[in-house]
C-alpha positions in Angstrom: -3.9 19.0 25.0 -7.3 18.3 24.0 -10.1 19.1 21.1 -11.3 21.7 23.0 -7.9 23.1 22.7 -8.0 22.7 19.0 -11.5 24.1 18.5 -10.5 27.2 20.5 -7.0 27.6 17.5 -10.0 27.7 15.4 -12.5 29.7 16.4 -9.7 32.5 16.4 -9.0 31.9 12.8 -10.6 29.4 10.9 -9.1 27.1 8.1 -8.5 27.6 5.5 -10.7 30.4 4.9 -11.8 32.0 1.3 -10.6 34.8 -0.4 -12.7 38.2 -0.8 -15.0 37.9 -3.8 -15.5 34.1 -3.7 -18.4 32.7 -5.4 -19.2 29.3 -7.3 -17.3 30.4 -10.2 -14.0 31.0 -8.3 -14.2 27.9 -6.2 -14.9 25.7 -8.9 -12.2 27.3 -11.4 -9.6 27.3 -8.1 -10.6 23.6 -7.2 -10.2 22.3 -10.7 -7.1 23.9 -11.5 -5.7 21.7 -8.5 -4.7 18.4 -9.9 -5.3 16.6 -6.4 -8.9 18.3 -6.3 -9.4 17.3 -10.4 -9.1 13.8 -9.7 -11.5 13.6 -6.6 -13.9 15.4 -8.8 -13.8 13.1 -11.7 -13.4 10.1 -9.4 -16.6 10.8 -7.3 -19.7 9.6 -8.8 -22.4 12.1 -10.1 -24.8 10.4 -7.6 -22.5 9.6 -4.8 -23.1 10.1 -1.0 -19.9 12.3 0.4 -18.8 12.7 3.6 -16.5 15.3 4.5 -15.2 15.0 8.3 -13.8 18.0 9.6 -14.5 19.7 6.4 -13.2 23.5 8.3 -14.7 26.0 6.0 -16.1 23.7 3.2 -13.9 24.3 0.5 -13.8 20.6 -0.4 -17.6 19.9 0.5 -19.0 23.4 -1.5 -16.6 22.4 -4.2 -18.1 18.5 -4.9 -21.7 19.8 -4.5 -21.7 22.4 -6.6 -19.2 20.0 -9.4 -21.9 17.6 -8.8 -25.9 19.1 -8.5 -26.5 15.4 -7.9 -24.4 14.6 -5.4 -25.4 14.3 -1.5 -22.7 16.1 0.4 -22.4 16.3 4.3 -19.9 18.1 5.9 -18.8 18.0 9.2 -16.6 19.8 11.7 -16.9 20.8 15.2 -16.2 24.4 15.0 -18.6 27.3 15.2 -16.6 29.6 13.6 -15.8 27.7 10.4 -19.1 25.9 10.0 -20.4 29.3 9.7 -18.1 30.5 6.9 -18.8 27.1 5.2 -22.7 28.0 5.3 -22.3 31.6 4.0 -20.4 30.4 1.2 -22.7 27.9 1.0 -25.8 30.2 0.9 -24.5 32.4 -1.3 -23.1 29.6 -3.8 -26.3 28.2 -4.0 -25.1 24.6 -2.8 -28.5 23.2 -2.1 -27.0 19.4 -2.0 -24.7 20.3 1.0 -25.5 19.5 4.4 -23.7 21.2 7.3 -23.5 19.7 10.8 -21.5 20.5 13.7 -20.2 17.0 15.6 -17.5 16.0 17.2 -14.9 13.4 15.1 -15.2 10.9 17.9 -18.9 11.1 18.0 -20.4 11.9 14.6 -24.0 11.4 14.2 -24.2 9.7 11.0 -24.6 5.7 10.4 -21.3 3.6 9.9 -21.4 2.0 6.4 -23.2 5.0 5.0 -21.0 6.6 2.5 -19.5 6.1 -0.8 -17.0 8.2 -0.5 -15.4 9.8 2.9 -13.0 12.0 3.0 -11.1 13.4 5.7 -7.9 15.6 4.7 -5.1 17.3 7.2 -7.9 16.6 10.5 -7.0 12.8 12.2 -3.1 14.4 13.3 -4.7 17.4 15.1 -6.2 14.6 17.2 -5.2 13.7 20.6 -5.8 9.8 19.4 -5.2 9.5 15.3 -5.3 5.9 15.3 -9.0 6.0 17.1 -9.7 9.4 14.8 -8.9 7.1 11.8 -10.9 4.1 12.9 -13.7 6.3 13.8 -13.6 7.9 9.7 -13.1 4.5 8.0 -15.9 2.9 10.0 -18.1 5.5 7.7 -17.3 4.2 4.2 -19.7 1.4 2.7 -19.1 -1.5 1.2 -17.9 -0.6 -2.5 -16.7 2.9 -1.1 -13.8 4.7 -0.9 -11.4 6.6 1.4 -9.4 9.6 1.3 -7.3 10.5 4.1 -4.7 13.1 4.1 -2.4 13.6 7.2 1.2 14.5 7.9 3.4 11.7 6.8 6.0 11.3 9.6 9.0 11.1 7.3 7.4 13.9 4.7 7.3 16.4 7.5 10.3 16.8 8.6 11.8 19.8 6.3 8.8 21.6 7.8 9.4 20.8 11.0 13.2 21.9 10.8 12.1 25.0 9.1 9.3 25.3 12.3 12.7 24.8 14.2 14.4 27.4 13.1 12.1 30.1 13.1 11.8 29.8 16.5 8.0 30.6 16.2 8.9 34.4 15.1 6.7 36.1 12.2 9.6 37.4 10.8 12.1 34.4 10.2 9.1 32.0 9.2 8.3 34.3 6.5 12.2 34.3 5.2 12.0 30.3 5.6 9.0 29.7 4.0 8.3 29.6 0.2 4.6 29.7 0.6 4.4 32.8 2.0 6.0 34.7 -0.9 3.3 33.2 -3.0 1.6 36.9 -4.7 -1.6 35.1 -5.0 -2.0 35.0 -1.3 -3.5 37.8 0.8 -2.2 38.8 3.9 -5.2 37.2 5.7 -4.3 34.1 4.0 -0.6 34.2 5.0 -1.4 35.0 8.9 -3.6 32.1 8.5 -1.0 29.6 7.3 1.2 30.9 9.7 -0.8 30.2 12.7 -1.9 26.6 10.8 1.1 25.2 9.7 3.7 26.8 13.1 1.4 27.7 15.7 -0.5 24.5 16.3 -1.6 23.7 19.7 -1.7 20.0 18.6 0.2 18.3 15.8 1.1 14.4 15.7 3.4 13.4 12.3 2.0 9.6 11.6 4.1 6.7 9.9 2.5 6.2 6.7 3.2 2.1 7.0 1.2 2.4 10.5 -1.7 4.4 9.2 -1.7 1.6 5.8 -2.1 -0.8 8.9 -5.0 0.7 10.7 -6.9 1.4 7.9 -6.3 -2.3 6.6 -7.5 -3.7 10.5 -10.7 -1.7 9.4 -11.1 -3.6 6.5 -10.1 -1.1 3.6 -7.8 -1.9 1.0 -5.1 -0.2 -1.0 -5.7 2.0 -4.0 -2.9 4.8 -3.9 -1.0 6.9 -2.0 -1.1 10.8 -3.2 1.5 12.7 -4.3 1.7 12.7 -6.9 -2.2 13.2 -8.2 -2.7 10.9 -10.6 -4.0 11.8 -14.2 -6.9 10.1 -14.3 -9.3 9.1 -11.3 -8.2 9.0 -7.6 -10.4 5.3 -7.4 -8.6 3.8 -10.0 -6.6 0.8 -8.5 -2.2 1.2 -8.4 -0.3 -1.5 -7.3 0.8 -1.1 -3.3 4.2 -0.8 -2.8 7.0 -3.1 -1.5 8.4 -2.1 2.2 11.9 -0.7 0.3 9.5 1.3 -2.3 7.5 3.0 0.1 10.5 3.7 2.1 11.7 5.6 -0.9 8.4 7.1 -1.5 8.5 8.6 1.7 11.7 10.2 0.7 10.6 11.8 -2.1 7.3 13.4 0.3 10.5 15.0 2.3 11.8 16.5 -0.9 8.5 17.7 -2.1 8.2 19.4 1.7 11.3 20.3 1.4 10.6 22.9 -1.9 7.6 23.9 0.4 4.9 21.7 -1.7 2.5 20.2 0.2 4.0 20.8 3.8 4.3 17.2 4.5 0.5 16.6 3.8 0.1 13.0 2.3 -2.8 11.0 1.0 -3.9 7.3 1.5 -6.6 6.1 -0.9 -8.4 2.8 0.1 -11.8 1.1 -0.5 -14.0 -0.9 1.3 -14.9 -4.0 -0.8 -18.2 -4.9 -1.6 
């Protein structure tokens, strides 16, 4: 399985979409009602320079320009289909600080060293190489920057894979198994699209948290947190890395998060680049 593969999932139904109605307002009261998404905000400079790899529709990208007038956000991703609902929104938002580009992870054309802050979130395990996806990401953050990278945690996706199990792929028992989709706020669009995100993947790796700490270390990032849970303050601010038996036991508590349907398994590493 390769990234055309992927693109193709995507091109049929991009992720994750926005609801009918969105503008500026509703991103930016949507975003900042998400803990996770508060933090980043506060924690990004007013002036930074953002990357967003595989940024899909541009929630994440539309959301820190527009949160930030001064900011100079570039988002990338390498299909058609969601890079155009990430420029409408962004044309219609009036995000004049957002670039859009179209590239391939493994080939992005933008310098190495070039960003303050670089953030890649649920892309590197739909890769058929996450360890060279995660190299290829961190090589992007300058010195003094930061990273945030979000992937399914190994350990922290295994309630949603027994539930993926158990449904057997069928529309029907996925919808009694999973929590998410008898959320009220969620359209029907919005439910077909988790649905084919979150069970119908054509490529999905589950990484070791401890491995991907590794990688990212060999690129010459260091620890700043792990997310969940979002921290109260800024998502730069410095937490001391855990012993082997603690993040052992933080990994559990991912599972039990997954495991009430929060977060599907989807875990973030925050690191810096000194300088």
């Amino acid at each position: 399985m390769n990234l055309r593969a992927v693109n193709a999932f995507y091109e049929l139904r991009p992720f994750p979409g926005y609801a009918p109605g969105d503008d500026a307002t509703a991103l930016l009261d949507r975003c900042r009602a998400s803990p996770f998404l508060a933090a980043l905000d506060r924690a990004v400079a007013p002036d930074a320079r953002v990357l967003e790899v595989g940024c899909g529709t541009g929630q994440f990208s539309n959301f820190l320009a527009l949160a930030g007038p001064r900011r100079r956000v570039t988002g990338l991703d390498y299909t058609r289909a969601s890079l155009a609902a990430a420029e409408e929104f962004r044309a219609r938002a009036g995000a004049r600080n957002l670039l859009l580009a179209r590239a391939d992870l493994f080939a992005m054309p933008v310098p190495e060293r070039a960003f303050d802050v670089v953030i890649c979130r649920g892309v590197v395990h739909h890769t058929p190489d996450p360890d060279g996806a995660t190299r290829q990401v961190c090589a992007r953050v300058a010195p003094g920057g930061h990273l945030v990278l979000g992937f399914y945690e190994a350990v922290a996706r295994l309630p949603h894979r027994a539930r993926r199990a158990l449904s057997g792929g069928g529309a029907r028992p996925i919808r009694m198994l999973d929590k998410v989709l008898r959320r009220r706020d969620l359209t029907e669009d919005k439910k077909l699209t988790w649905i084919e995100d979150q069970y119908r993947h054509p490529l999905e790796h589950s990484l070791s948290f401890p491995h991907i700490v590794k990688v990212v270390r060999e690129c010459g990032l260091q620890w700043v947190m792990s997310v969940p849970p979002a921290p109260p303050a800024g998502l730069f601010d410095p937490t001391p890395q855990p012993s082997r038996p603690g993040l052992e036991l933080r990994r559990l508590e991912w599972a039990w998060r997954c495991l009430a349907d929060e977060d599907a398994g989807l875990v973030c590493f925050v690191a810096r680049r000194p300088g």
